[in-house]
C-alpha positions in Angstrom: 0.0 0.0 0.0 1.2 3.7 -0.9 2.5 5.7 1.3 0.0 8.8 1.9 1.6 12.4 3.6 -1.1 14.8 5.8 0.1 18.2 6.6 -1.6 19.3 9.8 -1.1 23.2 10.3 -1.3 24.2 13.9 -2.5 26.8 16.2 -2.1 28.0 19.6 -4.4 28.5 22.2 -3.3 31.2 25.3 -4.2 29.1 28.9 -3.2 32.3 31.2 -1.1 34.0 32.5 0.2 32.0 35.4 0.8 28.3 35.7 -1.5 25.5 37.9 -0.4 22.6 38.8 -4.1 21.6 38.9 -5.1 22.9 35.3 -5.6 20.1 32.7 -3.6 21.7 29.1 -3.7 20.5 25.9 -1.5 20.2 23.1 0.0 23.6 21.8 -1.5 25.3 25.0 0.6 28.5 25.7 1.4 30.4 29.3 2.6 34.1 29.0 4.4 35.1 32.4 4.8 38.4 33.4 4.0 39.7 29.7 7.5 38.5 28.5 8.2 34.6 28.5 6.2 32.2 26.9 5.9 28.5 27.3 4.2 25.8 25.1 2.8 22.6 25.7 4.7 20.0 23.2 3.2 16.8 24.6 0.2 15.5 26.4 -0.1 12.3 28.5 -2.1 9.7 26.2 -4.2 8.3 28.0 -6.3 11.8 29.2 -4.8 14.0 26.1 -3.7 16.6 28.7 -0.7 18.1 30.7 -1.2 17.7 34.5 1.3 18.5 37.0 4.3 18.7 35.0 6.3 21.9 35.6 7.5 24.5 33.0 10.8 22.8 34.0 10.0 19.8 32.8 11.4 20.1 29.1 9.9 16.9 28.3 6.5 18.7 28.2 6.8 22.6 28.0 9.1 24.9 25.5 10.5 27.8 26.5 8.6 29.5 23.1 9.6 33.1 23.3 11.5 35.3 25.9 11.7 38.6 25.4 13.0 39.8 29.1 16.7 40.6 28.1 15.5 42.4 25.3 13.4 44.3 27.7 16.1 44.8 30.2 18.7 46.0 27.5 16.0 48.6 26.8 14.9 50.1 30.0 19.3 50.0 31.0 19.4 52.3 28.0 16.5 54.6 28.8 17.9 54.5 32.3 21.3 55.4 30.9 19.6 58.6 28.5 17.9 59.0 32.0 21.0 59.3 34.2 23.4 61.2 31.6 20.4 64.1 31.8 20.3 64.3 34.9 24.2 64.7 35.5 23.8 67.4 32.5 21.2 68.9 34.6 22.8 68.9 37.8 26.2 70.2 35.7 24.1 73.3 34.6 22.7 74.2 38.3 26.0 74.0 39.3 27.3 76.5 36.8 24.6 78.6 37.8 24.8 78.2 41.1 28.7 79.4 40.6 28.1 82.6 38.6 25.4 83.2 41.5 28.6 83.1 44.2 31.1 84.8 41.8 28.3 87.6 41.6 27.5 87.8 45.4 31.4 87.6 45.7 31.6 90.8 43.8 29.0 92.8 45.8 30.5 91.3 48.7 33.9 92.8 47.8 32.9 96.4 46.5 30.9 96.8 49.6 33.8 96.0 51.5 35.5 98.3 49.2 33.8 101.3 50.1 33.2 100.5 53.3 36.7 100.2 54.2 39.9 100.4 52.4 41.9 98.2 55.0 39.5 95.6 53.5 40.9 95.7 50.3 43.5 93.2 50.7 39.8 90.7 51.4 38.6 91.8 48.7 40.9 91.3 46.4 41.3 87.4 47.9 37.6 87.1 47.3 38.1 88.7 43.7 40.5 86.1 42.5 38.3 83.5 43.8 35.4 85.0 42.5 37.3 84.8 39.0 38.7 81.3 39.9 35.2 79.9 39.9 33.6 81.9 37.2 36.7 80.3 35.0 35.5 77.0 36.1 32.3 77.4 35.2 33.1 79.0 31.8 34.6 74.7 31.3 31.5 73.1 32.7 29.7 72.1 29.3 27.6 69.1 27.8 26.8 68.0 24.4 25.4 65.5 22.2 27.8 64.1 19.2 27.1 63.4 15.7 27.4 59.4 16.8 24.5 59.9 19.7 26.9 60.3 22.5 26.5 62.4 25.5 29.3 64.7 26.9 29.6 66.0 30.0 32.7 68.3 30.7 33.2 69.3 34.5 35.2 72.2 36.1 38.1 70.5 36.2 38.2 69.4 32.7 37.1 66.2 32.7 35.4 64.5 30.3 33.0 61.9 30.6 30.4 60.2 28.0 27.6 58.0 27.6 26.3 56.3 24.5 22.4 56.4 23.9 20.4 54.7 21.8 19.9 56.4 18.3 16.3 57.8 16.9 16.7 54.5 14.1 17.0 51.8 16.5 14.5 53.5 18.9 11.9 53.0 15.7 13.1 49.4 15.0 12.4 48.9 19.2 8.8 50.5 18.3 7.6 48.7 15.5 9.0 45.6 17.2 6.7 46.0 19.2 4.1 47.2 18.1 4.2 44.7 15.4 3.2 42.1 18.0 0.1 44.2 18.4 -1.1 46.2 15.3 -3.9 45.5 13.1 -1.4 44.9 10.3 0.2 42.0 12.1 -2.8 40.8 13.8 -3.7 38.2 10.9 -7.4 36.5 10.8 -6.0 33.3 8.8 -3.2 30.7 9.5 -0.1 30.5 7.5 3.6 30.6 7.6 4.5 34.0 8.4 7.3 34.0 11.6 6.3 38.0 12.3 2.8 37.6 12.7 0.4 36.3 15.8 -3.5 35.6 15.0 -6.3 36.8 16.7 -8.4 35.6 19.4 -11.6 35.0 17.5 -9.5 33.2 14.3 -7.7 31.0 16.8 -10.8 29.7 18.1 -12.8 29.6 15.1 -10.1 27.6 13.7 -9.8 25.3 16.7 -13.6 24.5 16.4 -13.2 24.0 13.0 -10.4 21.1 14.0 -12.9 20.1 16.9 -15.6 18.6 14.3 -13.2 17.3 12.4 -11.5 15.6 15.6 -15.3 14.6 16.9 -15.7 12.3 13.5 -12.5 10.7 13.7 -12.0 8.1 15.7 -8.4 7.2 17.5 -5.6 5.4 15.4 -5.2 3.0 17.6 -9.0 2.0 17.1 -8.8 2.6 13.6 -5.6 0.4 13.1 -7.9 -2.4 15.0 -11.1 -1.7 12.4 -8.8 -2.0 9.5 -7.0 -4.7 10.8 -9.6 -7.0 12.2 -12.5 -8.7 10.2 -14.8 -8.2 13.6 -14.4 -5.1 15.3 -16.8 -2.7 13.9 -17.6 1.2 15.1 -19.9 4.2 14.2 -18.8 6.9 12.6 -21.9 9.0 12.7 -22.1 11.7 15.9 -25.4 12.8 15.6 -24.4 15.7 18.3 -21.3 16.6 16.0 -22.0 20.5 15.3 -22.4 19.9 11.4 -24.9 17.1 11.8 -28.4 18.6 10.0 -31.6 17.1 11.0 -34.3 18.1 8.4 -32.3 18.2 5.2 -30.7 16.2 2.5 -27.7 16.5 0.2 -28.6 17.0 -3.4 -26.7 15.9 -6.9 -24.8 18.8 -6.8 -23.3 18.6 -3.0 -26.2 21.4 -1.9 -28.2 20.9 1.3 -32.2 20.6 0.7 -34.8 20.6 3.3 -36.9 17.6 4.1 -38.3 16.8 7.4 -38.1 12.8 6.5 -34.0 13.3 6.3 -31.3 13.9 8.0 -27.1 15.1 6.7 -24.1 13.5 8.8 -21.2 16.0 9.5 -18.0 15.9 7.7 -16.5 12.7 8.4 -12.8 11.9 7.9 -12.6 9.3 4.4 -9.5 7.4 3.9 -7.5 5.1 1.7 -6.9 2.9 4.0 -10.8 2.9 5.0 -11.6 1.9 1.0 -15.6 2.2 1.0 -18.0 3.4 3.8 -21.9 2.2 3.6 -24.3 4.5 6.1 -27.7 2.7 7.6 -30.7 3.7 9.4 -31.5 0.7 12.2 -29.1 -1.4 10.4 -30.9 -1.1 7.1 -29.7 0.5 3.6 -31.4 3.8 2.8 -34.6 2.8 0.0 -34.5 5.9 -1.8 -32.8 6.5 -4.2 -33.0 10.4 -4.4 -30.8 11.2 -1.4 -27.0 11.0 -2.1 -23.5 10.8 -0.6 -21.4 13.7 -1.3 -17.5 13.8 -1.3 -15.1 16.5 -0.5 -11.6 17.6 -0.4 -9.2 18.4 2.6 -10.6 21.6 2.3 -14.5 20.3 2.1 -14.7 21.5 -1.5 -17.5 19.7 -3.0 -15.9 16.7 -5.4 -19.1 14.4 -6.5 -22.0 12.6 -5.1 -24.2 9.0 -5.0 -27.3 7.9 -4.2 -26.8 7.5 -0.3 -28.8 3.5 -1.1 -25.5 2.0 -1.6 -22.0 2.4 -0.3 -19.8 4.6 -1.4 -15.6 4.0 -2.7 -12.7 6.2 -1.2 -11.6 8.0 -4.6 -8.1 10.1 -5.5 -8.2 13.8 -3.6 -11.0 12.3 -1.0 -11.1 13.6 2.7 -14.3 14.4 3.8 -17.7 11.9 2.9 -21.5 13.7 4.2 -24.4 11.0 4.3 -28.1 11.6 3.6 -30.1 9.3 5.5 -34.0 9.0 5.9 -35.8 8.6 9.2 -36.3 5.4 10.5 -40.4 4.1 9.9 -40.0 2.4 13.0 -39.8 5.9 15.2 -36.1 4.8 15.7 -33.4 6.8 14.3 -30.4 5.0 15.0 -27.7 5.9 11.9 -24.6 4.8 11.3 -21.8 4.8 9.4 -18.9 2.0 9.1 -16.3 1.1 7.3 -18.0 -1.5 4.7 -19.9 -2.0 1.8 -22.4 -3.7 3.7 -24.6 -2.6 6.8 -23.9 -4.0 10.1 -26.7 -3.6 13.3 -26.9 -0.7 14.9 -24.0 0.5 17.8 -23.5 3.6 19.7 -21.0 6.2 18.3 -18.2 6.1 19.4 -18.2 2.4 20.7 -16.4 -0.6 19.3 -18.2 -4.0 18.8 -17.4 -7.6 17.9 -19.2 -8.3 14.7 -21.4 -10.9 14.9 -20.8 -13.0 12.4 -18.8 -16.2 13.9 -20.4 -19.1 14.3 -18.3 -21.5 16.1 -19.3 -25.3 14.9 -17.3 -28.4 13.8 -18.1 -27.4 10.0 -16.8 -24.1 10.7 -13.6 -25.5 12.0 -13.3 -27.6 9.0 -13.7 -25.1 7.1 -11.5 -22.7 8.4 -13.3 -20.6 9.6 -12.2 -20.6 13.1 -8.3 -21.0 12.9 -5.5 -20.6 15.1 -5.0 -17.0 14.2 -8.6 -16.1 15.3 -8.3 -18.3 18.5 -4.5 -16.6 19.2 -6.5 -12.8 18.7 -9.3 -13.6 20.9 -12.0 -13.8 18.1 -12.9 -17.2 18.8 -12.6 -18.5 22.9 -12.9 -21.3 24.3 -16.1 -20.2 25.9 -17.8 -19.1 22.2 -16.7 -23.1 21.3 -18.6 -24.0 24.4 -21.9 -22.2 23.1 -21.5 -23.2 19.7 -22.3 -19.8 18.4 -21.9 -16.0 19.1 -25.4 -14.9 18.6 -28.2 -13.3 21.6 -31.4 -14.6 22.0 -34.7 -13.6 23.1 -37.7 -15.8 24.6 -42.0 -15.2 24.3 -43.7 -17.0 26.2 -47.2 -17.5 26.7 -47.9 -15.3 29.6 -46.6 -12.3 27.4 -48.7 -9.5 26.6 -49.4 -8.7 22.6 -47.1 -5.2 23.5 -44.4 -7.4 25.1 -44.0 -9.8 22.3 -44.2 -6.7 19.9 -41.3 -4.8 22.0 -39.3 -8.3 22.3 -39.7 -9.0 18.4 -39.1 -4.8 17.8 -35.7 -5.6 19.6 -34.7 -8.3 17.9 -35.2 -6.2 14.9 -33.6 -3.5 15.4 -30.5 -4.8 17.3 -30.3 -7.4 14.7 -28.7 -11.3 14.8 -31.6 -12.3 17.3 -32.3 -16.3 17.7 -36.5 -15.8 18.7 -37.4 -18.9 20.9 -41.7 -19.0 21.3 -42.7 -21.0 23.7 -45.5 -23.4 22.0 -48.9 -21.6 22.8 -51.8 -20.1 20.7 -51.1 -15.8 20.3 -54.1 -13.6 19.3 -53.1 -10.1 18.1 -55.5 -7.4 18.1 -55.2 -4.5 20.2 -51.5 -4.3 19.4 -52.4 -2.9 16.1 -53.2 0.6 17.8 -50.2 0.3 19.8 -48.5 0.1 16.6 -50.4 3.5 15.1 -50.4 5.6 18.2 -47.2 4.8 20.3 -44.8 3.4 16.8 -46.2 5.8 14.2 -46.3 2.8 11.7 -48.8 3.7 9.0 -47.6 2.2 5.8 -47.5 -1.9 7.0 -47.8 -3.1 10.3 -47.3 -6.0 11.7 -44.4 -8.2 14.3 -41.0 -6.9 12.8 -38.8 -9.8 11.2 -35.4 -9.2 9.2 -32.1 -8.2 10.4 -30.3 -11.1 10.4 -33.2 -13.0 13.0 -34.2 -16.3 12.9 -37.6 -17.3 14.5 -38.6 -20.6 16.0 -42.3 -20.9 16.7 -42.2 -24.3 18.2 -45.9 -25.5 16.5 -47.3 -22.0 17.8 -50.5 -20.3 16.4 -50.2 -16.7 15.7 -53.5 -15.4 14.8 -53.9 -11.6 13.3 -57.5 -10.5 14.3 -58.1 -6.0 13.3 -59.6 -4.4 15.9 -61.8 -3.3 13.4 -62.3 -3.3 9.4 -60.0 0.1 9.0 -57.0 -2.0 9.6 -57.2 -4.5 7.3 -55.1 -2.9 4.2 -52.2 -2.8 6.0 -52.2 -5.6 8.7 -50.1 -8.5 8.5 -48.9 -10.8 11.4 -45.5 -10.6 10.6 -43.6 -7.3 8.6 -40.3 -7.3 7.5 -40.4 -3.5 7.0 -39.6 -2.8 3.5 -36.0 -4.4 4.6 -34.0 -7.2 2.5 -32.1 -8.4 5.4 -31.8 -11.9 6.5 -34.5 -14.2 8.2 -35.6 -17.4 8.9 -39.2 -18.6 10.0 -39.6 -22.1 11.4 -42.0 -24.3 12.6 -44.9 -22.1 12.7 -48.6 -21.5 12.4 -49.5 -17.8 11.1 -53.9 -17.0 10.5 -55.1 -13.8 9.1 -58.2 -13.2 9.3 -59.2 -9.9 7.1 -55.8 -8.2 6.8 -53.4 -8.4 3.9 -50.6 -10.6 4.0 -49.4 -13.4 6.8 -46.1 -12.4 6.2 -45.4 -9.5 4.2 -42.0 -10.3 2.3 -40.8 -6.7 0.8 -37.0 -6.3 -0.5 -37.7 -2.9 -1.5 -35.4 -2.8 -4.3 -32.3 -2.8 -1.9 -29.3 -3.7 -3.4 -27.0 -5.8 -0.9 -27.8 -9.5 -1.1 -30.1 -11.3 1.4 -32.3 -14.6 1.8 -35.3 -15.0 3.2 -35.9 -18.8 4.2 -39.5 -20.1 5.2 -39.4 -23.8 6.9 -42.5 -26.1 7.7 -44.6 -23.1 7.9 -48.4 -23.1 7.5 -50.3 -20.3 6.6 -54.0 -19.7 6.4 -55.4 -16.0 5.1 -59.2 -15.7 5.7 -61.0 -13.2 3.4 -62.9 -9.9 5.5 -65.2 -7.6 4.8 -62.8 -5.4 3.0 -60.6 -7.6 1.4 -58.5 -6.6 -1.5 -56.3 -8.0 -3.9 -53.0 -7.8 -2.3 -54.4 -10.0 0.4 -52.9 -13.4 0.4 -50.5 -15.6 2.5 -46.8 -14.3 1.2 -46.9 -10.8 -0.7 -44.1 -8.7 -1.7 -41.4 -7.1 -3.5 -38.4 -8.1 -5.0 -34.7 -6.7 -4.1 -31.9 -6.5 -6.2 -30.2 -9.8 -5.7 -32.0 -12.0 -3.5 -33.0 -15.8 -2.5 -36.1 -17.0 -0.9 -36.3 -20.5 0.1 -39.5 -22.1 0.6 -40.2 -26.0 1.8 -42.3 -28.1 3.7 -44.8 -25.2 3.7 -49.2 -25.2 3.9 -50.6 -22.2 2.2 -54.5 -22.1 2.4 -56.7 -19.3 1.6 -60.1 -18.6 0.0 -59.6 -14.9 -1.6 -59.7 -14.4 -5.3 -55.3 -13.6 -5.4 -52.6 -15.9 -5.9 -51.6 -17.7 -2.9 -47.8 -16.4 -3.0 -46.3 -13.1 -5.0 -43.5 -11.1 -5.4 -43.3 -8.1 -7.5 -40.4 -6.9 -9.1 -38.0 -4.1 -7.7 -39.6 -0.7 -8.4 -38.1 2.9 -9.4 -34.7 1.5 -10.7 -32.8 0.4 -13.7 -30.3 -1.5 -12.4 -30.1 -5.5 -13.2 -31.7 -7.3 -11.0 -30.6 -10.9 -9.7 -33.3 -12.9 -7.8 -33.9 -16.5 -7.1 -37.1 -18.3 -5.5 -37.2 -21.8 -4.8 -40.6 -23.7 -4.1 -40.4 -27.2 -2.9 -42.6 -29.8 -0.9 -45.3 -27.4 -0.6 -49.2 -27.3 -0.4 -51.2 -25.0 -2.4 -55.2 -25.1 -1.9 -55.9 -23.2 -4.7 -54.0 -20.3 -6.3 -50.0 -20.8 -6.6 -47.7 -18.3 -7.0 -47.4 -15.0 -9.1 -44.3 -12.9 -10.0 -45.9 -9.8 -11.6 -43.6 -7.6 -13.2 -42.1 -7.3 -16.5 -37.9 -7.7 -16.4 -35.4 -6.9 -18.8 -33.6 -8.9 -20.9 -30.5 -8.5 -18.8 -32.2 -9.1 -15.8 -32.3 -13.0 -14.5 -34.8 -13.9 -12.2 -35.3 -17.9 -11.9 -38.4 -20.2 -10.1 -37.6 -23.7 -9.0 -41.3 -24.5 -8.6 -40.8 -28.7 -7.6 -42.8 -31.6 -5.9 -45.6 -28.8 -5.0 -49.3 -30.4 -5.0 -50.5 -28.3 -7.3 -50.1 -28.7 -11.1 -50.1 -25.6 -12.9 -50.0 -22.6 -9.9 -47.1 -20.3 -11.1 -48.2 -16.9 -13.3 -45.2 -15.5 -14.8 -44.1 -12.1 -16.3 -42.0 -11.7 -19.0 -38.4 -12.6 -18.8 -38.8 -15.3 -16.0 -37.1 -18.3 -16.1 -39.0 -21.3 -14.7 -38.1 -24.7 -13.6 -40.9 -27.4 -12.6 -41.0 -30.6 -12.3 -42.8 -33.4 -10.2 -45.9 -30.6 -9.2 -49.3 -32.9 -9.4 -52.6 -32.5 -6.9 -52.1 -34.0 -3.9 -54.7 -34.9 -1.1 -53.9 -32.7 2.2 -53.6 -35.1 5.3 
């Protein structure tokens, strides 16, 4: 596998101004003490993804970024300096004044002692040559600036002493230094790569949110590397609480968002090489519609293409980002997801990691190879999975359960999925559940007990009987519903009466596209024709998926309406080639057969193995069928 480079540009975040020992920082966290030294956090413990406790000492975890202290020092030493060396000129200049103010009080001092008495004379003249002594030595007391910004200070002595400042030009590089860190013009709103400019406060955390949702729909590498790695670890990718997450709208052909309250939009979600395809499901089921699409985007979430969101999708050249549209559960669930996968898996929690459960641990799978040494050595397969002979959960009805009960325990199954359904043998009457169904489930469309998913049900002998609370029911009651869903299930062993509704078990692939089969095994089933019976009614009725199998043997069907005992339709609203396959074998028809009632292409093939049925010609076909019969004749029921 290539090699593939990701450049990560990073940003900053100020924590304070002080440092706790308490405070919990994150990567590329920065301290500023005292307005002049900065330190940056360089490493985070990995199991919290924070700095605790570790010291600015500790150069292990904090950088000593940027100290500007000396530089600060050097400046206020030179202002102090400039400071100083005016001062002394200052003080140099009193005292010259304060000498021409002696040398002039000297002088009145010594003509008034002049006049007043000539014997004074000799003072005076002592006095005078002082006088002129001083006024001399403040005549040398000078101070001037040079051509090269020095300061000289001359004293009445003659002595010379000097002090360099600092010039106008490197005061103004000192200023825009500065004020550099702090101006508008090097106060940037973007990242980049620019080593004299800082970013604002309201870019760094925009940008930092921005790298939040993209960090909230990644998962770790560690778990990734074990998804990638392993053929049953599974996880979610989908946060429906991720800030981008739209509830309400769609994404369109062209990568736009539309409104519809029946959909919902997945954030941005990271989209690999390594991942190869994603596949997105609602209650572990493929999207049926085909108008809703995944869109793909660039590492800068420019729009690249989109799909219809009913199948998965494959990681392409220039890839990063993949949104999913996804329609609302009918169930009043909305649990979506998105794996890794071109096929759905039941439902788990984002952010979770599951074991897939797919393993069933038996001497033919050991033979083979399907539990190995390598599996056994990674934990896949235990010695406690051997013991139980499969990994699959299991839910029991008994008797004494409620019609609500049963529905919640088969709705479970359902929507969790890979669900062995134990009933324990009994008659079950279903009636009031129906309204349970309308009012508390917002089912309209079909109702009925929720198969598919990967379930198989054994009934044990058991009755199930479908009676409508009242007529208003009865187009769109059945006793048991896959849910427009093509996933897998098997019925066994079983007794199903309708009496007035439409279908005993109402077998609908939807046009889905991922393969399934649908297996039905010493069944009987009776439909009894109501007041308002129409002509969907019958025992089995549905539509076909894309590629599919149903297996049917050792099955009763009985019923005295005016339709074909069994029928499948083909899929609708596509043009894609479709690949089905229905086998019919050992069965008892009272009357009517089986109907497949679309027209197919010529590409398409879709087979009947119609053999050893008691009935002798019961099979309608549409055009491009292929049939196979043999050994069907009348047969006495006993």
């Amino acid at each position: 596998m290539a090699k593939t480079e990701t450049r990560v540009k990073v940003v900053f975040t100020k924590a304070g101004e002080a440092y706790s020992a308490t405070q919990a920082y994150r990567l590329h966290d920065y301290i500023v003490l005292g307005g002049v030294t900065i330190y940056a956090c360089k490493k985070v413990d990995p199991a919290t993804m924070t700095c605790v406790g570790h010291p600015l000492t500790d150069t292990a975890y904090w950088d000593k970024f940027m100290d500007i202290a000396d530089f600060k020092a050097a400046a206020e030493k030179a202002t102090a300096s400039a400071n100083a060396a005016a001062k002394s000129a200052t003080d140099a200049a009193g005292a010259a004044n304060t000498a021409k103010t002696n040398a002039d009080t000297a002088m009145e001092a010594a003509n008034a002692a002049a006049s007043a008495a000539n014997t004074a004379k000799t003072n005076a003249d002592t006095a005078t040559g002082k006088a002129n002594t001083a006024a001399a030595g403040a005549e040398k007391v000078n101070a001037t600036i040079t051509a090269d910004n020095v300061l000289k200070v001359t004293d009445r002595t003659g002595a010379e002493k000097t002090l360099e400042l600092v010039n106008q030009a490197e005061a103004a590089t000192i200023k825009t230094e500065l004020a550099g860190k702090f101006d508008k013009d090097s106060v940037v709103q973007e990242p980049g790569d620019a080593e004299d400019k800082v970013m604002s406060q309201k870019a760094v955390s925009y940008k930092l949110s921005d790298l939040t949702s993209c960090v909230n729909n990644v998962m770790s590498k560690t778990d990734f590397n074990l998804a990638m790695s392993s053929s049953f670890l599974r996880t979610n990718l989908c946060n429906q609480n991720a800030p981008d997450f739209k509830d309400g709208y769609f994404i369109t052909p062209s990568g736009g968002l539309q409104a519809n309250e029946a959909t919902v939009t997945t954030g941005f979600i990271f989209f690999t090489k390594e991942m190869e395809s994603l596949v997105c499901s609602v209650n572990g089921k493929l999207n049926t519609w085909n108008n809703i699409f995944i869109a793909l985007y660039d590492i800068n979430k420019n729009f690249i293409s989109a799909k219809p969101a009913n199948k998965n999708v494959v990681w392409q050249e220039g890839v990063a980002f993949a949104r999913f549209s996804l329609q609302k559960g009918s169930t009043g669930l909305n649990h979506y997801q998105v794996e890794v996968g071109t096929e759905p898996t039941p439902y788990i929690e984002y952010g979770k990691a599951d074991i897939k459960d797919i393993v069933k641990v038996t001497e033919k799978n050991i033979a083979t190879g399907s539990v190995t040494s390598e599996k056994i050595a990674t934990g896949s397969v235990t010695s406690e999975k051997i013991a139980t002979g499969l990994i699959r959960k299991q839910i029991q009805i008994n008797t004494s359960d409620s019609e609500i009960e049963i529905l919640l325990k088969m709705k479970k199954a359902f929507d969790e999925g890979s669900y062995d359904v134990y009933w324990e043998h009994g008659t079950y009457t279903f009636s009031s559940v129906y309204q349970y169904m309308i009012d508390t489930l917002k089912w309209s469309w079909t109702m009925g007990l929720p198969i598919g998913n990967n379930c198989r049900y054994y009934f044990n002998g058991s009755t199930l009987i479908s009676n409508g609370p009242s007529d208003e029911y009865s187009e769109s009651r059945n006793i048991l519903d896959c849910k427009a869903s093509s996933q897998n299930y098997e019925l066994h062993d079983g007794v199903l009466i309708n009496n007035g509704g439409t279908y005993c078990v109402h077998d609908e692939g939807n046009g889905a596209e991922g393969f399934y089969k649908h297996v039905y095994d010493n069944m009987q089933m009776k439909y009894v024709k109501g007041s308002k019976t129409q002509y969907l009614s019958k025992c089995i009725g549905g539509g076909m998926g894309l590629n599919g199998l149903v297996l049917i043997s050792r099955c009763i069907f009985d019923t005295n309406a005016t339709a074909q005992d069994t029928s499948w339709h083909g899929p609708l609203h596509t043009e894609e080639k479709v690949n089905f396959k229905i086998v019919m074998t050992n069965c008892y028809f009272s009357k009517q057969g089986i109907s497949i009632d679309s027209t197919f292409k010529d590409e398409d093939s879709v087979i009947l193995e119609f053999a050893n049925n008691s009935i002798k010609n019961g099979e309608i076909m549409s055009k491009n069928v292929t049939l196979y019969k043999f050994n069907n004749e009348i047969r006495n029921r006993t």
